[in-house]
mmCIF file as Biopython writes it, N, C-alpha, C and O atoms, coordinates in Angstrom:
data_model
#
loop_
_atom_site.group_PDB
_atom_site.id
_atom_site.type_symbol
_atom_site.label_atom_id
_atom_site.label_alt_id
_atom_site.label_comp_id
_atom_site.label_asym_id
_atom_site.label_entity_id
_atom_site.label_seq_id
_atom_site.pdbx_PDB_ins_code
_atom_site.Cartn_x
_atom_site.Cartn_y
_atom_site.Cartn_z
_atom_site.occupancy
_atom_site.B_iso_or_equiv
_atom_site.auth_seq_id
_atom_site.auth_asym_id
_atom_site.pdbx_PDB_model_num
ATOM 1   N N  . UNK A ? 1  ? -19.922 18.612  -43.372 1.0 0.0 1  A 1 
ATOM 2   C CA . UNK A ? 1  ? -20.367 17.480  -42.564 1.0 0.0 1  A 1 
ATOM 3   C C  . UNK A ? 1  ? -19.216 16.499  -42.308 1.0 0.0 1  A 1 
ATOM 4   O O  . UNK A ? 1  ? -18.901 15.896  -41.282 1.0 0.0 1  A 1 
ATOM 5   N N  . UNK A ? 2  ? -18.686 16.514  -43.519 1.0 0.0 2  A 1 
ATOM 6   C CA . UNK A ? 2  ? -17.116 15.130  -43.456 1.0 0.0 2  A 1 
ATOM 7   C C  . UNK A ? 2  ? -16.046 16.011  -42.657 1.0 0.0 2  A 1 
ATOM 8   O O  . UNK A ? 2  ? -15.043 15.370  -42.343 1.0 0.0 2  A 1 
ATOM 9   N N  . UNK A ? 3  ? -16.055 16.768  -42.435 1.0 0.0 3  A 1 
ATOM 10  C CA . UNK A ? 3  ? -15.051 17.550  -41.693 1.0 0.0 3  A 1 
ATOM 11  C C  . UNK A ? 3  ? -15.172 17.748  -40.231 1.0 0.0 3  A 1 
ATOM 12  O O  . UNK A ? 3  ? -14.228 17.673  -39.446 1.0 0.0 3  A 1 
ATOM 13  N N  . UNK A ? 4  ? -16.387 18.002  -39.927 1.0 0.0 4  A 1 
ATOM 14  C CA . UNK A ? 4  ? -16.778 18.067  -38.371 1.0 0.0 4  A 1 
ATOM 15  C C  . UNK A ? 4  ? -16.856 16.793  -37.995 1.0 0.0 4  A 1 
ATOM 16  O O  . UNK A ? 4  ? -17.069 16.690  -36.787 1.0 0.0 4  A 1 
ATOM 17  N N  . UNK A ? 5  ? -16.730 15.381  -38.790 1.0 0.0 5  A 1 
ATOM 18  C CA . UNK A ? 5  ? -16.983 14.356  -38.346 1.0 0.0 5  A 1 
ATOM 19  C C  . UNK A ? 5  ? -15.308 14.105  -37.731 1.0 0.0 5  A 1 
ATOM 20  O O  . UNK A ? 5  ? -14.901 13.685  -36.647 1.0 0.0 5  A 1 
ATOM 21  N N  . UNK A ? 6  ? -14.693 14.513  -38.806 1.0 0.0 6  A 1 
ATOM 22  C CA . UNK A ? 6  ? -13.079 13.787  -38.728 1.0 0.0 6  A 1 
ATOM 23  C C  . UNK A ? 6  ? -12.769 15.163  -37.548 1.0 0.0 6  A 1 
ATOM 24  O O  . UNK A ? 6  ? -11.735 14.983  -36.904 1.0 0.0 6  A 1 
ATOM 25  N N  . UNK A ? 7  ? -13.418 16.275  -37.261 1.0 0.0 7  A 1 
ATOM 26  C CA . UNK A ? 7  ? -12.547 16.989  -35.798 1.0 0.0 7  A 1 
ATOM 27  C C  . UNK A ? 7  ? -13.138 16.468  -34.934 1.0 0.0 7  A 1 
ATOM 28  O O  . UNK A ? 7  ? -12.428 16.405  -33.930 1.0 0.0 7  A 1 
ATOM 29  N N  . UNK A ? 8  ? -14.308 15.957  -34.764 1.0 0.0 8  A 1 
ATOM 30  C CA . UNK A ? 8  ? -15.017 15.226  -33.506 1.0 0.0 8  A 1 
ATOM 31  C C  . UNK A ? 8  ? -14.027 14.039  -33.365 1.0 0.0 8  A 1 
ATOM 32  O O  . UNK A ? 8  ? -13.728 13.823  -32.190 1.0 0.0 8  A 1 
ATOM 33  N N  . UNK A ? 9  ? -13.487 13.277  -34.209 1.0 0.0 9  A 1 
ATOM 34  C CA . UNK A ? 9  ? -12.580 12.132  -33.870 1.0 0.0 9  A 1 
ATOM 35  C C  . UNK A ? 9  ? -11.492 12.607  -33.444 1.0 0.0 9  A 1 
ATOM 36  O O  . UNK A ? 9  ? -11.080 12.198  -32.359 1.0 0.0 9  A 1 
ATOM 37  N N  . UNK A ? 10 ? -10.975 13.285  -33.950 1.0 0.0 10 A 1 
ATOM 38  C CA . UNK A ? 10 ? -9.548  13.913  -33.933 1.0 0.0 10 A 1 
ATOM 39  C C  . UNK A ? 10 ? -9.647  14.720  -32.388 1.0 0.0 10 A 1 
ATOM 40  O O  . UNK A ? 10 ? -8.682  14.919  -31.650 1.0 0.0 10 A 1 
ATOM 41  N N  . UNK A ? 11 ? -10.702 15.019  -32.185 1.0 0.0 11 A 1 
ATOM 42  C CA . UNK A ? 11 ? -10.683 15.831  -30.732 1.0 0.0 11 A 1 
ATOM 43  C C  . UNK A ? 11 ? -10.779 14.404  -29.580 1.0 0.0 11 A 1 
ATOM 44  O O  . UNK A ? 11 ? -10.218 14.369  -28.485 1.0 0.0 11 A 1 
ATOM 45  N N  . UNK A ? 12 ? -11.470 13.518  -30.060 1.0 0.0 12 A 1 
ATOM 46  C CA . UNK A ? 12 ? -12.086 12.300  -29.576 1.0 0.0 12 A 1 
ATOM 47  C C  . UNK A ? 12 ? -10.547 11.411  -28.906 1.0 0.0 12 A 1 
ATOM 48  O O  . UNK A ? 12 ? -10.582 10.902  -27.786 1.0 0.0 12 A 1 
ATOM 49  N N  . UNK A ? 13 ? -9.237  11.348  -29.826 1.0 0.0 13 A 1 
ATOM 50  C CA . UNK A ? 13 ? -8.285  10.883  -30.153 1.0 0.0 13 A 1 
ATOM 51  C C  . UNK A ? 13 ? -7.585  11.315  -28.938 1.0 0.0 13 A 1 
ATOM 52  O O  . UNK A ? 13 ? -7.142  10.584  -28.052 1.0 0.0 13 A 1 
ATOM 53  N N  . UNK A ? 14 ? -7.534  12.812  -29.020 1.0 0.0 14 A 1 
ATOM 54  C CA . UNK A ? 14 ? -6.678  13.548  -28.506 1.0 0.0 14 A 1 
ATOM 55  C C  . UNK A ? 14 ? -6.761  13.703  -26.740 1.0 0.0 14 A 1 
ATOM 56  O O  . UNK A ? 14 ? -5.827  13.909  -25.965 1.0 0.0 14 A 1 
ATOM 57  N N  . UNK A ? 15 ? -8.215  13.525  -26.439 1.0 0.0 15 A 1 
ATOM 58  C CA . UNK A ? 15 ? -9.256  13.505  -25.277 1.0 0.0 15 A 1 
ATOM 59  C C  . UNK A ? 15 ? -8.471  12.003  -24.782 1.0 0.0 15 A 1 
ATOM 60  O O  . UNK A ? 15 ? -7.425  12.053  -24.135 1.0 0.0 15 A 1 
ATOM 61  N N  . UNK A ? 16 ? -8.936  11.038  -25.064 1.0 0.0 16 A 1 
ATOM 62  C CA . UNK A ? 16 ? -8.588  9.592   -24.806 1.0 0.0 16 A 1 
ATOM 63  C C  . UNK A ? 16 ? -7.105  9.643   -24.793 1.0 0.0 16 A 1 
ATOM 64  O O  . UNK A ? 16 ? -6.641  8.802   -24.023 1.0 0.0 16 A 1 
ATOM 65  N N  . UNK A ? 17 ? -6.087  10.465  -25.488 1.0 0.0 17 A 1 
ATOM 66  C CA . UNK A ? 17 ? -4.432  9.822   -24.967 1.0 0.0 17 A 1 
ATOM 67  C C  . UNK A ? 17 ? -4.099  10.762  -24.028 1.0 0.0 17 A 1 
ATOM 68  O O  . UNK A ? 17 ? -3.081  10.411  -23.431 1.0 0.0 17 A 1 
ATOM 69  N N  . UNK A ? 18 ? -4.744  12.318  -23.466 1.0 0.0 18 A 1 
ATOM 70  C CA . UNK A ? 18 ? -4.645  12.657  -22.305 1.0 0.0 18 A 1 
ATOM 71  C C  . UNK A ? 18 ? -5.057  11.960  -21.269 1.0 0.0 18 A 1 
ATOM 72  O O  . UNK A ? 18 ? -4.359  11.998  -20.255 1.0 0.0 18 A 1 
ATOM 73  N N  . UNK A ? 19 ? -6.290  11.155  -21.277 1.0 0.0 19 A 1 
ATOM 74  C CA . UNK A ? 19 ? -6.666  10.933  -20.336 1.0 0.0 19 A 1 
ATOM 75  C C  . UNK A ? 19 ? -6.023  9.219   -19.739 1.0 0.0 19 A 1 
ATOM 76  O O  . UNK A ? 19 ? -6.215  8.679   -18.650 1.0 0.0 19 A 1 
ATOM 77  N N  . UNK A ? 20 ? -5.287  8.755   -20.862 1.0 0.0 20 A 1 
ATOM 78  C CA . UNK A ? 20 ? -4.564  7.381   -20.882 1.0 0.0 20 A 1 
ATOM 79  C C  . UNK A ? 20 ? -3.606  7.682   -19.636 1.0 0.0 20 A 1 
ATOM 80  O O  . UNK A ? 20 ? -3.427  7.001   -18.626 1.0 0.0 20 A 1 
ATOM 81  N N  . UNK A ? 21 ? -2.845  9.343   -20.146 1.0 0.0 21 A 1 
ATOM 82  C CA . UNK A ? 21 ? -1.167  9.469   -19.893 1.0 0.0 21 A 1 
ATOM 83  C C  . UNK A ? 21 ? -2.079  9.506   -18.483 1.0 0.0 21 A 1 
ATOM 84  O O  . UNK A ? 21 ? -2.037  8.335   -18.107 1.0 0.0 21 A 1 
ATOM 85  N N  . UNK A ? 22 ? -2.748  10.136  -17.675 1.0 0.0 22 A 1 
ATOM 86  C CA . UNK A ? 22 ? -2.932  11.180  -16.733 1.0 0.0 22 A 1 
ATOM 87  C C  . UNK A ? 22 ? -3.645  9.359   -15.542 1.0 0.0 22 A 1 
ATOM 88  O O  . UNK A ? 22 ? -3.409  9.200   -14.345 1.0 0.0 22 A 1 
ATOM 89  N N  . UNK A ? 23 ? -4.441  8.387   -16.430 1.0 0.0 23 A 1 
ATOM 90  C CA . UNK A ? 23 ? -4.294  7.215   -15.949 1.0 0.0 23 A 1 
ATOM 91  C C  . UNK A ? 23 ? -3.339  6.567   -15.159 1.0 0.0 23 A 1 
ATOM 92  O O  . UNK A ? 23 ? -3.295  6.249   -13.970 1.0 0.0 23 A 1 
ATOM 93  N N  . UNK A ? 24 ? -2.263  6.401   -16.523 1.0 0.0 24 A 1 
ATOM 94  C CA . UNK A ? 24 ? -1.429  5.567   -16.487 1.0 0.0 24 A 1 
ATOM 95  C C  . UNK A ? 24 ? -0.563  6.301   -15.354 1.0 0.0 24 A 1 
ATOM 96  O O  . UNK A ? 24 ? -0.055  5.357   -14.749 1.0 0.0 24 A 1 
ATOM 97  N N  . UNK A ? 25 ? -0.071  7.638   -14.671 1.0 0.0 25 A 1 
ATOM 98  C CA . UNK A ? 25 ? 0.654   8.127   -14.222 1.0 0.0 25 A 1 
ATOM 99  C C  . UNK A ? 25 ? -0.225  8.022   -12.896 1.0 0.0 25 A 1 
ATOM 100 O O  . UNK A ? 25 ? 0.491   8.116   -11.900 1.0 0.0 25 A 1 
ATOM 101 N N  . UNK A ? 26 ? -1.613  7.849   -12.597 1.0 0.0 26 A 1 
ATOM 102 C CA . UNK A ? 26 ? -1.797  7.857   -11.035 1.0 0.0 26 A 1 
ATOM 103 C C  . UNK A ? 26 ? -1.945  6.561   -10.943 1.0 0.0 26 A 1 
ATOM 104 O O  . UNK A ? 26 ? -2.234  6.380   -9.760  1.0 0.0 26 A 1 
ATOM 105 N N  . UNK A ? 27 ? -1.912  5.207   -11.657 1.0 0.0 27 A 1 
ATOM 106 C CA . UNK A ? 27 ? -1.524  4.038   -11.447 1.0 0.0 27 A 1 
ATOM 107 C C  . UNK A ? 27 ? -0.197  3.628   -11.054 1.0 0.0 27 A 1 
ATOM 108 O O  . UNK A ? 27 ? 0.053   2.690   -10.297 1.0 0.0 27 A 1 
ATOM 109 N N  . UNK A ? 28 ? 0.852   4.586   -11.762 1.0 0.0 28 A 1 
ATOM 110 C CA . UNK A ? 28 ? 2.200   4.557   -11.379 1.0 0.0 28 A 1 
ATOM 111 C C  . UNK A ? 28 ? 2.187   5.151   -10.166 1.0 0.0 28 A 1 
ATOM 112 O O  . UNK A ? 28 ? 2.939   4.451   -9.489  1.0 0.0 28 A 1 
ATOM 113 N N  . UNK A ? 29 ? 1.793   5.996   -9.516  1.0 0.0 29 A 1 
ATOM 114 C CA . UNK A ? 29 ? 1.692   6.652   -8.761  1.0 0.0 29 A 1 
ATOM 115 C C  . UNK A ? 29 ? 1.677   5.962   -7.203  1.0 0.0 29 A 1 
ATOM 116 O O  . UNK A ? 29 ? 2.451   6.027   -6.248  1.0 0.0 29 A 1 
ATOM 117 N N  . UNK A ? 30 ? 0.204   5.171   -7.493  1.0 0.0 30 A 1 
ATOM 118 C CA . UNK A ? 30 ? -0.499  4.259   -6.331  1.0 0.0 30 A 1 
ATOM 119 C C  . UNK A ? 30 ? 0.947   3.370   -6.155  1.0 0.0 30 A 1 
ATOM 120 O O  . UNK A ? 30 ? 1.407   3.358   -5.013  1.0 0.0 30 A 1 
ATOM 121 N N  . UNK A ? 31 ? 1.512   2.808   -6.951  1.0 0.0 31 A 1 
ATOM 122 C CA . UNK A ? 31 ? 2.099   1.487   -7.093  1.0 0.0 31 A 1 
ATOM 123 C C  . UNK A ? 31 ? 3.071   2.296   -6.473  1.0 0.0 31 A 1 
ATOM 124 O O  . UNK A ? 31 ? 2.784   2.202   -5.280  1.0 0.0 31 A 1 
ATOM 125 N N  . UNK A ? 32 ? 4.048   3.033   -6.573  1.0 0.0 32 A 1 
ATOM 126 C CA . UNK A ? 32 ? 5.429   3.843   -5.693  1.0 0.0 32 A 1 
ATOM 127 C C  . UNK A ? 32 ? 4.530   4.068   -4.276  1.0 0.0 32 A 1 
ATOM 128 O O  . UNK A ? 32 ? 4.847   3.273   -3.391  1.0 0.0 32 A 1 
ATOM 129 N N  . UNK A ? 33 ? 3.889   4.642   -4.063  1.0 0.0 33 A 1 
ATOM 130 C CA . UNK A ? 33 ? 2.749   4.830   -2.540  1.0 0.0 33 A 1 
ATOM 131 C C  . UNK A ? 33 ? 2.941   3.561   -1.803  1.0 0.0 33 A 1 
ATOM 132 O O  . UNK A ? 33 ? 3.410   3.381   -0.679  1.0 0.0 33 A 1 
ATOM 133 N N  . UNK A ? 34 ? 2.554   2.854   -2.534  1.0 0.0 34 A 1 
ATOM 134 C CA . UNK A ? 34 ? 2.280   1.351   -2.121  1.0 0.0 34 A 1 
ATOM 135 C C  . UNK A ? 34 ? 3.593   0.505   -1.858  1.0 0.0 34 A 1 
ATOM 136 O O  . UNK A ? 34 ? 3.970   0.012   -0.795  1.0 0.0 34 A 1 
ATOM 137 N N  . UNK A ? 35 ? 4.117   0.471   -2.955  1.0 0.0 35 A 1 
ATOM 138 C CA . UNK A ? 35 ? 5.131   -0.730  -2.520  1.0 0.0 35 A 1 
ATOM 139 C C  . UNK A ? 35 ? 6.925   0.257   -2.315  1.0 0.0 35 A 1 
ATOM 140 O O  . UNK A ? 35 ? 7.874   -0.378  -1.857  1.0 0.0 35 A 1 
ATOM 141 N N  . UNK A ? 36 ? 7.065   1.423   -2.628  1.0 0.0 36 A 1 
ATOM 142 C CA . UNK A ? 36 ? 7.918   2.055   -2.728  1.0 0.0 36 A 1 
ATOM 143 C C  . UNK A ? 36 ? 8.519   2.143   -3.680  1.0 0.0 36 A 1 
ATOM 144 O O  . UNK A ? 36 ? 8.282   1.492   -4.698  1.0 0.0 36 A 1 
ATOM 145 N N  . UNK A ? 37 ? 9.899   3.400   -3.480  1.0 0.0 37 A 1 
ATOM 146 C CA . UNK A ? 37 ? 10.239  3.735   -5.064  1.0 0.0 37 A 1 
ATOM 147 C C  . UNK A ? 37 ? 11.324  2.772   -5.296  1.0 0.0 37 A 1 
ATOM 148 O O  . UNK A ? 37 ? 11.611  2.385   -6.429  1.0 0.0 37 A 1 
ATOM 149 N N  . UNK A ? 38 ? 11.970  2.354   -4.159  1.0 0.0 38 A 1 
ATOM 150 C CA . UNK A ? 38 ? 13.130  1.028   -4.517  1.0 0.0 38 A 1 
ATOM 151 C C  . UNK A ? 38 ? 12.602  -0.151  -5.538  1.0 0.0 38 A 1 
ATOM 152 O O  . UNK A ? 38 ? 13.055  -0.572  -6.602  1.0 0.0 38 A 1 
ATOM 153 N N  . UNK A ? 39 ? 11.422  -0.508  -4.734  1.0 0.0 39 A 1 
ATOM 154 C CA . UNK A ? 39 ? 10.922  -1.933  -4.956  1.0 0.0 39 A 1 
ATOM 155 C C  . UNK A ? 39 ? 10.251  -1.736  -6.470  1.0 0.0 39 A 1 
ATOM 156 O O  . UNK A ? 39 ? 10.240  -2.596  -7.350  1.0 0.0 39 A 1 
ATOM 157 N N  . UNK A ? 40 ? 9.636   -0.250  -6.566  1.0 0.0 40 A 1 
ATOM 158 C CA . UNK A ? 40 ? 9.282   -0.598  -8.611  1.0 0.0 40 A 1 
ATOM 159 C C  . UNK A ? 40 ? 9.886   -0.423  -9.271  1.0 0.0 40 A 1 
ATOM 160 O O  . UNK A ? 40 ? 9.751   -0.965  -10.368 1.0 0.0 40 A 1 
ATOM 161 N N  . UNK A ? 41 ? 11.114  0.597   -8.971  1.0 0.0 41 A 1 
ATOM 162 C CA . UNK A ? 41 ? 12.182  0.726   -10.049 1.0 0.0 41 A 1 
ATOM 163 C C  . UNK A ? 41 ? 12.964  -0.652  -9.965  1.0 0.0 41 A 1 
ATOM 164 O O  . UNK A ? 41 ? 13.637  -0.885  -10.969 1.0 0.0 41 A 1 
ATOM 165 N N  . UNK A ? 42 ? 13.008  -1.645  -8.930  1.0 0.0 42 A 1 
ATOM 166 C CA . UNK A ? 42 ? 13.461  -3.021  -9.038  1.0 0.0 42 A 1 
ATOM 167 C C  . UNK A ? 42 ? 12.818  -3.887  -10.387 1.0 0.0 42 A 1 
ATOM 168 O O  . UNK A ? 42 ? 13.073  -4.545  -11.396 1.0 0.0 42 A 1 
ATOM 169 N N  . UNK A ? 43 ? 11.872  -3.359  -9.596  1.0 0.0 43 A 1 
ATOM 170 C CA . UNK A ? 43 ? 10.693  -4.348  -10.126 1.0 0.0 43 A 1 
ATOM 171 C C  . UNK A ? 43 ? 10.391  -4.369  -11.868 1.0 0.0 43 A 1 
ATOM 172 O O  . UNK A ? 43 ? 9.965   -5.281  -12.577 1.0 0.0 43 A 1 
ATOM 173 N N  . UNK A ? 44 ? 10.925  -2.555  -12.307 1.0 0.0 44 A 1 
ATOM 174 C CA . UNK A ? 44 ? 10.794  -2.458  -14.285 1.0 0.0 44 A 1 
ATOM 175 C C  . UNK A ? 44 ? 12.477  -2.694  -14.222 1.0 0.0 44 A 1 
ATOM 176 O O  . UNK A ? 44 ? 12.951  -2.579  -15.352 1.0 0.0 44 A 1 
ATOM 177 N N  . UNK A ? 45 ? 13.097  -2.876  -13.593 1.0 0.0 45 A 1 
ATOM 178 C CA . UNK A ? 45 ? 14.708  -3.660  -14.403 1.0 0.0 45 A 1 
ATOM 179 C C  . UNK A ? 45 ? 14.731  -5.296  -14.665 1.0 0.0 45 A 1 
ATOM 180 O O  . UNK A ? 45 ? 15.145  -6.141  -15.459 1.0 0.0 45 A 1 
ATOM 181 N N  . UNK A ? 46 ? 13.908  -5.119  -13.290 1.0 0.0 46 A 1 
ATOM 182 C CA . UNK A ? 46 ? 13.739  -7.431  -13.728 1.0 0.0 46 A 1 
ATOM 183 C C  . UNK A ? 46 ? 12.825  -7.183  -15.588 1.0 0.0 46 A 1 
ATOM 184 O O  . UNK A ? 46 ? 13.138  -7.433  -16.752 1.0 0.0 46 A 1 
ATOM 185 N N  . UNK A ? 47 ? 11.580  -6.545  -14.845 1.0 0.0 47 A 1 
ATOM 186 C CA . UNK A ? 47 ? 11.067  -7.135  -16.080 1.0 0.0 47 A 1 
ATOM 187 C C  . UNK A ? 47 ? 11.754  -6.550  -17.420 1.0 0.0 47 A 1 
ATOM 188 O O  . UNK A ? 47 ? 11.077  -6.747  -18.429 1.0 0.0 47 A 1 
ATOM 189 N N  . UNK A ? 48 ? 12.663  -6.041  -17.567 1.0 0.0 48 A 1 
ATOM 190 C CA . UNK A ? 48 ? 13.096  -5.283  -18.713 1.0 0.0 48 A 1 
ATOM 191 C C  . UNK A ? 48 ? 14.297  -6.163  -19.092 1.0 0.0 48 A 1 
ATOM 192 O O  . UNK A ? 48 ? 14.832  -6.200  -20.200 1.0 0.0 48 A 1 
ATOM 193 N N  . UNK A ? 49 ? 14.683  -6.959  -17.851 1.0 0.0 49 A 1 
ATOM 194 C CA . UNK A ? 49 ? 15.860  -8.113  -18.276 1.0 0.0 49 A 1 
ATOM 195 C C  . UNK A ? 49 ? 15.284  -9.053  -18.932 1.0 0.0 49 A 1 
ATOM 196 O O  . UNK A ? 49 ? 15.885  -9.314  -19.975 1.0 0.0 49 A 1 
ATOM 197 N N  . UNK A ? 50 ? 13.888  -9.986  -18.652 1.0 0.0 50 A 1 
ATOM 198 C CA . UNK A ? 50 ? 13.261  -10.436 -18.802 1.0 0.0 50 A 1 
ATOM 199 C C  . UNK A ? 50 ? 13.337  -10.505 -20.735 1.0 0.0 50 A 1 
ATOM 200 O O  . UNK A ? 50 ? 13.874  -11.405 -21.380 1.0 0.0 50 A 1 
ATOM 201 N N  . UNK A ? 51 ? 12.816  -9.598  -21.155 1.0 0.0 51 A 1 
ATOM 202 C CA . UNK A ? 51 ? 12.648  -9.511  -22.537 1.0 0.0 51 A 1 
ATOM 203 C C  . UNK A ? 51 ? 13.800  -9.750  -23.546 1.0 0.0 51 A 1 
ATOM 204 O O  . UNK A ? 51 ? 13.591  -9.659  -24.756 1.0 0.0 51 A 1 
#
C-alpha cells in the first residue's frame, strides 16, 4: 500500500515537470512569434544584467 502510494507520487512528480518543461517552452515560443528572436534574446541579457 506505502509503495503504490510513493509510485503514484513519483509518477505524479514526473507527469507535472514534463508538462512544466513542454509549458514553459510554448510560452517561450509565443513570446519569439510575437515580439521576435532579436528583441527576447535582448530582452534575457537586460534582465540577466539586472541581477
Amino acid at each position: 500500500m506505502f509503495s503504490s502510494v510513493l509510485s503514484v507520487l513519483a509518477l505524479t512528480a514526473v507527469v507535472g515537470l514534463v508538462v512544466a518543461i513542454f509549458v514553459a517552452g510554448g510560452v517561450y515560443a509565443a513570446r519569439v512569434r510575437r515580439t521576435g528572436i532579436d528583441a527576447t534574446l535582448a530582452n534575457a541579457r537586460k534582465v540577466r544584467e539586472l541581477r
